[in-house]
C-alpha positions as CSV (number, residue, x, y, z in Angstrom):
1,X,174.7,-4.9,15.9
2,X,173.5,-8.3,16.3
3,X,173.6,-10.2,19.6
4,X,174.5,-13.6,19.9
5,X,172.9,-15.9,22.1
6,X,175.5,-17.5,23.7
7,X,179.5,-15.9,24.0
8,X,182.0,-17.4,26.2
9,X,183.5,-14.9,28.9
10,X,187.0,-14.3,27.7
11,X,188.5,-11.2,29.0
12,X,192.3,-10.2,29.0
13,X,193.3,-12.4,31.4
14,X,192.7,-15.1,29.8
15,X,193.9,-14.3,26.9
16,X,197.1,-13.4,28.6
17,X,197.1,-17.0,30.2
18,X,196.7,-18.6,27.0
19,X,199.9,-16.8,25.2
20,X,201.9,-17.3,28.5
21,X,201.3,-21.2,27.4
22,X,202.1,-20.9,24.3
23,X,205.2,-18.6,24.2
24,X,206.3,-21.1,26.8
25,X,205.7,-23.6,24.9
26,X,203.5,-26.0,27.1
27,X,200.6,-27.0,25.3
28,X,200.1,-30.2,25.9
29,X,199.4,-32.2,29.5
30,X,201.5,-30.6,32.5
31,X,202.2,-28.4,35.3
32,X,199.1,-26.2,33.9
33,X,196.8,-29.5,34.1
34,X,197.8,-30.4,37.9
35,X,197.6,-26.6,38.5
36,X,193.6,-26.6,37.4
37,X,193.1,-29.4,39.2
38,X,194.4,-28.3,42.4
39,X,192.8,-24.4,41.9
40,X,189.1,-26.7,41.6
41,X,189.8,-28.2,44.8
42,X,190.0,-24.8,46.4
43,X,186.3,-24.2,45.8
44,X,185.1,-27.6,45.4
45,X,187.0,-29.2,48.0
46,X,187.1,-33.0,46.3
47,X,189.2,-35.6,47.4
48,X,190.5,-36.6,43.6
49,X,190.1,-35.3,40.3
50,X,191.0,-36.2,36.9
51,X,191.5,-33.6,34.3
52,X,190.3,-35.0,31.1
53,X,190.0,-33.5,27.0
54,X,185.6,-33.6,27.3
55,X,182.5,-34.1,28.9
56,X,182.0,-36.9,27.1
57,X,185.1,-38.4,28.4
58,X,185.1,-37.7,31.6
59,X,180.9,-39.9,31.1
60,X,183.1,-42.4,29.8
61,X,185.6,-42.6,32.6
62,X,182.9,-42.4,35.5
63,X,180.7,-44.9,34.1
64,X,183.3,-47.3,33.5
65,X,184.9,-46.1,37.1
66,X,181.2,-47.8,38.4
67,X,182.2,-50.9,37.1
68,X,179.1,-51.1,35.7
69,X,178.2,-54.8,33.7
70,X,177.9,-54.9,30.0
71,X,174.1,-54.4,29.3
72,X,172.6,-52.8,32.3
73,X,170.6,-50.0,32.3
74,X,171.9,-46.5,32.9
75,X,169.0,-43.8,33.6
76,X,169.1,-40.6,31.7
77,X,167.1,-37.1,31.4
78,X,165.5,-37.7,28.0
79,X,166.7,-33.4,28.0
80,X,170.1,-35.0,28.4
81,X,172.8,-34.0,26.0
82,X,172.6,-36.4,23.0
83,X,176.6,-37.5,23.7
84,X,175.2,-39.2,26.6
85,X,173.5,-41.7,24.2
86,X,176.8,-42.1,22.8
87,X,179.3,-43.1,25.1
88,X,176.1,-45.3,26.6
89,X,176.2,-47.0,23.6
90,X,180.3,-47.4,23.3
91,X,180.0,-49.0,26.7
92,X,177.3,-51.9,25.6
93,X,174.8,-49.9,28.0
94,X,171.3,-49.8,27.7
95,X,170.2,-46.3,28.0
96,X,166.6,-46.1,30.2
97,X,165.0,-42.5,29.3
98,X,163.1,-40.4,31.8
99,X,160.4,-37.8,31.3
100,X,160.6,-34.4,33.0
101,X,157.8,-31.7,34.2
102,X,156.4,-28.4,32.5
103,X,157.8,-26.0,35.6
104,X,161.0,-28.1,35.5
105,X,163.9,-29.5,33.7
106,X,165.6,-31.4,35.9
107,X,165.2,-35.6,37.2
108,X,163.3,-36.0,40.5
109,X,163.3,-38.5,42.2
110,X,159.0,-39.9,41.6
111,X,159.8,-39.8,37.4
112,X,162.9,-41.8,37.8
113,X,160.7,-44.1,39.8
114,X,158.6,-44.0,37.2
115,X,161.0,-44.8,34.5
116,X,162.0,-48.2,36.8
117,X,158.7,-49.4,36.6
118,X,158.4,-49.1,32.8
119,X,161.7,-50.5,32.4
120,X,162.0,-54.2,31.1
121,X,162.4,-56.5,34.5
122,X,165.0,-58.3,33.3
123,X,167.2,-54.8,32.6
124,X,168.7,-53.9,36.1
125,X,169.8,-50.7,36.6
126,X,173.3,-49.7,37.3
127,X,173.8,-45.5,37.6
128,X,171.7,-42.5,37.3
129,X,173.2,-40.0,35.5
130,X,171.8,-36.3,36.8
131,X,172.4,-33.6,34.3
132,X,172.0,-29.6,35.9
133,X,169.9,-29.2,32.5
134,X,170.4,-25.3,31.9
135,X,171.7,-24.8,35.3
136,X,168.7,-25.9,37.3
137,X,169.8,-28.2,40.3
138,X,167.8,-31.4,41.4
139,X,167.0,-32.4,44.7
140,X,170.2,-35.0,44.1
141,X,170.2,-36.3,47.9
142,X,166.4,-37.8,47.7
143,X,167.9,-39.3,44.1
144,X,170.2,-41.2,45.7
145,X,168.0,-42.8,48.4
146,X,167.0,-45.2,45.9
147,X,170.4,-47.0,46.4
148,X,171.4,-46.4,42.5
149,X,174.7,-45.1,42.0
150,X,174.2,-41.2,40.6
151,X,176.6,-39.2,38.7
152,X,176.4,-35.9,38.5
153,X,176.9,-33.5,35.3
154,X,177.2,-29.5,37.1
155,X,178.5,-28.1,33.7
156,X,175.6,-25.8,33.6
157,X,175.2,-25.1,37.1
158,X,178.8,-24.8,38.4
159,X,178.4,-21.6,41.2
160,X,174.8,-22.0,42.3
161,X,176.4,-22.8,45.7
162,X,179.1,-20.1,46.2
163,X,177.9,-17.8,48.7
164,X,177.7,-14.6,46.9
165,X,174.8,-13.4,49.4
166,X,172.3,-11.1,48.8
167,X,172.8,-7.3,47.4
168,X,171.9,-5.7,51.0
169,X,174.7,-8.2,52.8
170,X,176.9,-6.6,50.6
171,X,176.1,-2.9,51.5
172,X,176.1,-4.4,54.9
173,X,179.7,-6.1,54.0
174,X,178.6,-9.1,55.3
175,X,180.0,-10.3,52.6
176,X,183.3,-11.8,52.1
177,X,185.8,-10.8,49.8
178,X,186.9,-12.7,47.0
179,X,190.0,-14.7,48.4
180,X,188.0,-15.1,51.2
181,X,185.2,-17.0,48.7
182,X,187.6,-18.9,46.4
183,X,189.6,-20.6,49.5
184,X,186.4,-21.5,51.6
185,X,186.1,-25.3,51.5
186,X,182.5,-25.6,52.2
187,X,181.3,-23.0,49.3
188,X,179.8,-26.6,47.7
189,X,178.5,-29.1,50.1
190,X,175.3,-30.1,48.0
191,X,177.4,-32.7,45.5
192,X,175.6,-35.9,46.6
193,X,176.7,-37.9,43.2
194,X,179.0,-40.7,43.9
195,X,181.3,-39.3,40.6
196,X,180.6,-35.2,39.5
197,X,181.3,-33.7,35.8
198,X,182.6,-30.4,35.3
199,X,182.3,-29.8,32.1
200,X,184.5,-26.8,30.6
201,X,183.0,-26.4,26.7
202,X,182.4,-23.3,24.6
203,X,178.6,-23.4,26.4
204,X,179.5,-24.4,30.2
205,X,179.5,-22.1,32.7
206,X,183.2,-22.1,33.4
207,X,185.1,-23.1,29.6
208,X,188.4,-23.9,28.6
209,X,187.7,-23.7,25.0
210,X,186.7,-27.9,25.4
211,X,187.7,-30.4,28.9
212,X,185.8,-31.3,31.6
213,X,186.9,-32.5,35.3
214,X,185.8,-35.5,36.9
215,X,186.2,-36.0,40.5
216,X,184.8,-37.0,43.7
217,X,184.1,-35.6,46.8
218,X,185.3,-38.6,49.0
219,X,188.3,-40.7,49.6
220,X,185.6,-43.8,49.4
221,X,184.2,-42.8,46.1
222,X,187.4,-41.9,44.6
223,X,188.6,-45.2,44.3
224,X,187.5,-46.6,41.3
225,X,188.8,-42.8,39.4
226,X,192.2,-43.4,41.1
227,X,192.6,-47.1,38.9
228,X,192.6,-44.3,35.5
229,X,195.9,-42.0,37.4
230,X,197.8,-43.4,34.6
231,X,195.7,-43.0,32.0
232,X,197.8,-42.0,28.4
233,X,197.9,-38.0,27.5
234,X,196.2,-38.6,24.6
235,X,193.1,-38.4,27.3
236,X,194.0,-35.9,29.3
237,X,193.5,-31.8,29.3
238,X,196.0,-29.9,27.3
239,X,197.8,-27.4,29.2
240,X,197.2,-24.6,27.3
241,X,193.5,-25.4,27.5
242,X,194.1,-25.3,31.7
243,X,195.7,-22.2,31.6
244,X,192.1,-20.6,30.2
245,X,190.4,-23.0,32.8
246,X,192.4,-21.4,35.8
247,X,191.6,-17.9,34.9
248,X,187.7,-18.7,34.4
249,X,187.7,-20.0,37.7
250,X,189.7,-17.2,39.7
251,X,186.8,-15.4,37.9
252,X,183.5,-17.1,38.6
253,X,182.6,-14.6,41.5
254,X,182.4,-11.7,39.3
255,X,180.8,-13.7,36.3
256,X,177.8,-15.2,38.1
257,X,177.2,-11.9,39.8
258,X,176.8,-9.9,36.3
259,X,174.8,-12.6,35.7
260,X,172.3,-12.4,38.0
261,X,172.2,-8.4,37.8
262,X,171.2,-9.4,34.2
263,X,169.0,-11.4,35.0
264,X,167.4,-9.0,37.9
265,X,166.5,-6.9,34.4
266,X,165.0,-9.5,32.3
267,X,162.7,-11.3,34.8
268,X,161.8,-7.8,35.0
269,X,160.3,-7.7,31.5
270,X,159.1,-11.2,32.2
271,X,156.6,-9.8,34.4
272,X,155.4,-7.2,32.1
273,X,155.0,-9.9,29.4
274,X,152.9,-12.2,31.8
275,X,150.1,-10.0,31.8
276,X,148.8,-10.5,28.4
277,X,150.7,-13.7,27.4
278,X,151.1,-17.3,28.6
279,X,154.9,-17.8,28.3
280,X,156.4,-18.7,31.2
281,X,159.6,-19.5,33.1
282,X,161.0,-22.8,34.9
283,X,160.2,-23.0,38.7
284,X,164.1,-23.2,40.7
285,X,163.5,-25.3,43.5
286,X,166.6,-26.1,45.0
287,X,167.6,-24.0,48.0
288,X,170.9,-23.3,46.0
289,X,170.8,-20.0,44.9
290,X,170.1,-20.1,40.3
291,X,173.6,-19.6,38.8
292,X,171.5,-17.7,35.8
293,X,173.6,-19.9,33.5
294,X,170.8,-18.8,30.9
295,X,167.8,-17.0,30.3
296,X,164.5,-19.2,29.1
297,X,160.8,-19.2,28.3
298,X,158.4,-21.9,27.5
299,X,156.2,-20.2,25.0
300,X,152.6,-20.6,24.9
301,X,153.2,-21.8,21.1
302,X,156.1,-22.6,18.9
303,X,159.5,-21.4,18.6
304,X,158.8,-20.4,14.6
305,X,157.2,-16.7,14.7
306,X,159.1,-15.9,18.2
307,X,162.9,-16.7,16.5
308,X,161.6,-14.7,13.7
309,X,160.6,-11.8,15.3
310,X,163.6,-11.5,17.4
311,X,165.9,-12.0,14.5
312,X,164.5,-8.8,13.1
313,X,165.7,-7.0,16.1
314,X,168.6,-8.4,15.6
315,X,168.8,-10.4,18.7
316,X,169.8,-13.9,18.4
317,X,167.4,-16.6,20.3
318,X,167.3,-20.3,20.0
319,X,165.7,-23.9,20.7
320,X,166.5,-24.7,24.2
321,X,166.9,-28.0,23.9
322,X,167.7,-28.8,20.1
323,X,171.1,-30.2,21.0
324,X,169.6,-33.3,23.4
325,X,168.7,-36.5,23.5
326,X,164.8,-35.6,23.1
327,X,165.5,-33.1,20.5
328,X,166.7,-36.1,18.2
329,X,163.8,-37.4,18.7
330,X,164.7,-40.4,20.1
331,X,162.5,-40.0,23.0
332,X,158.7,-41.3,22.1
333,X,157.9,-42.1,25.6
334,X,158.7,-38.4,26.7
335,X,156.0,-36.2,26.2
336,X,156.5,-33.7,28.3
337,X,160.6,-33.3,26.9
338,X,158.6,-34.2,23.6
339,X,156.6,-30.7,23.8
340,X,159.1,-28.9,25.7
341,X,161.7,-28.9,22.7
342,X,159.4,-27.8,20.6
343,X,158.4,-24.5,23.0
344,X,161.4,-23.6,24.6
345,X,163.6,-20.8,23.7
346,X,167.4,-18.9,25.4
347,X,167.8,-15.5,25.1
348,X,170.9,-14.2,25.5
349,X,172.9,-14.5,29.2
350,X,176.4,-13.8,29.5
351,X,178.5,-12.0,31.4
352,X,180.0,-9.6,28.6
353,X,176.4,-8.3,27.3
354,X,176.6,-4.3,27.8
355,X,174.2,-3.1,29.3
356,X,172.7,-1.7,26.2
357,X,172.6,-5.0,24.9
358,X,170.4,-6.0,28.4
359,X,167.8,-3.7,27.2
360,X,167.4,-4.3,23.7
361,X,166.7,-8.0,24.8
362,X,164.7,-6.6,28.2
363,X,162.8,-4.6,25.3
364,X,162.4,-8.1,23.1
365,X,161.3,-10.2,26.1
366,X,158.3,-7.8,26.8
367,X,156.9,-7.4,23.2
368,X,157.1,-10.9,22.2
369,X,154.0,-11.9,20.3
């Protein structure tokens, strides 16, 4: 049976959420919507939030909430997603691309300074948009040091601060239950951004079937989202949409922990394949701990023979980053992204994998050519 790479999480209870909308008849903005939003504050603890039909949206909203001039610059991750370019462009912004590192896929703080100094003089720069690129989370609060207004996108890295703790607290039960975790309002302190996207797509790590939240963590900041309160429905997350969004996030503590027990197996068979190979993983350096939202290797060559090989074990395996703004190959000035999108492969990481699945890819990882 063939494996997919990517599968979103969606167990009885959310399916049961779903028809309970739809026997009831509320599908479209509601009670469902202002319940979401008010279940996110729980673990996120935001001052406002608007509830909105995508990720690209919800870009749209916080940029404009900036009041950011026609024409200015807006830095980007050239591993961005390529909607970014987009909505920059619907908004008459200039987009100003920025070059990662080989051990990791995030911004930092000395390539976006980087990027300013390469920029035209006469472009000034009005936001820095910090995408979580496959989970990974930036060192946001040196980012915003530079005075520069930073949004940031946590769609792929939504749980790397929940305080699961370590396997031995929990045979210790220092660990607390899972009321206990969901209610805490300090399980994310480390959202530095002025704005913050949530998104909730197919391939985010909490998904509504499509949506994202946009919010802020302080009444200051909030502001400029309050002046869209009244924005029409026609922009807003459908109920029945919410109602999967609710469930996914009453159920985040048990997800990201199957995660990383998944992922506890296949870094296993990352070591075995290290010594005769030069593939090799990203580098996590925040102090968060890595929400495992997926599994990747840089390959010592390209991705041709590896997707071959794997697809004749049936396991499914794909180009990292074939879906950004580099992998459109709009980025010449990006080497680094450049060579990445050509090396970088995801292996399958969900939650729902049996664990017969875990070692058919375990088995994959460690006789990759």
């Amino acid at each position: 049976m063939k494996i997919e790479v990517y599968s979103p999480t969606i167990r009885r209870k959310e399916m049961d959420a779903v028809l309970t909308a739809m026997v009831e008849e509320k599908i479209g903005p509601g009670d469902r919507c202002r319940l979401l939003i008010q279940t996110a504050k729980e673990q996120l603890n935001f001052d406002y939030a608007l509830a909105l039909r995508s990720p690209a949206v919800a870009l749209h909203f916080a940029l404009k909430a900036l009041g950011i001039q026609n024409g200015r610059g807006v830095i980007i991750s050239a591993l961005s997603p390529r909607y970014y370019l987009q909505v920059l462009q619907d908004l008459q912004l200039t987009p100003v691309y920025c070059d990662v590192t080989y051990d990791f896929p995030c911004l930092s703080r000395d390539l976006i300074e980087k990027a300013i100094e390469k920029k035209p003089s006469e472009l000034e720069i009005g936001a820095v948009v910090l995408h979580h690129t496959l989970g990974f989370v930036p060192d946001t609060s040196s980012i915003t040091e530079l005075g520069i207004p930073v949004i940031e996108d946590i769609s792929h890295s939504y749980g790397s601060w929940l305080s699961l703790g370590s396997k031995k607290d929990k045979e210790e039960g220092e660990v607390k239950n899972e009321k206990d975790e969901q209610q805490n309002p300090a399980v994310q302190t480390r959202i530095d951004g002025v704005l913050c996207i949530l998104g909730l797509e197919e391939r985010d790590m909490l998904t509504s079937g499509g949506g994202a939240l946009l919010f802020a963590m302080n009444r200051k900041d909030s502001s400029g989202l309050r002046n869209f309160a009244g924005i029409p429905n026609e922009y807003c997350l459908p109920d029945i949409n919410a109602a999967l969004a609710i469930v996914q996030f009453k159920e985040i503590m048990r997800n990201i922990e199957r995660r990383r027990d998944i992922a506890e197996i296949l870094n296993q068979a990352c070591l075995s394949l290290s010594s005769r190979t030069k593939h090799k993983r990203f580098v996590h350096i925040s102090e968060a701990e890595y929400c495992n939202y997926s599994f990747s290797l840089i390959l010592e060559t390209g991705l041709k023979d590896v997707i071959a090989y794997a697809k004749k074990k049936e396991i499914e395996i794909e180009n990292a980053f074939e879906n950004t703004i580099a992998g459109t190959g709009l980025c010449s000035d990006c080497p680094v992204s450049n060579s990445l999108c050509l090396r970088t492969v995801l292996f399958p990481m969900y939650p729902r994998l049996r664990s017969q699945d875990v070692e058919r890819i375990s088995r994959l990882i460690m006789t990759l050519p």
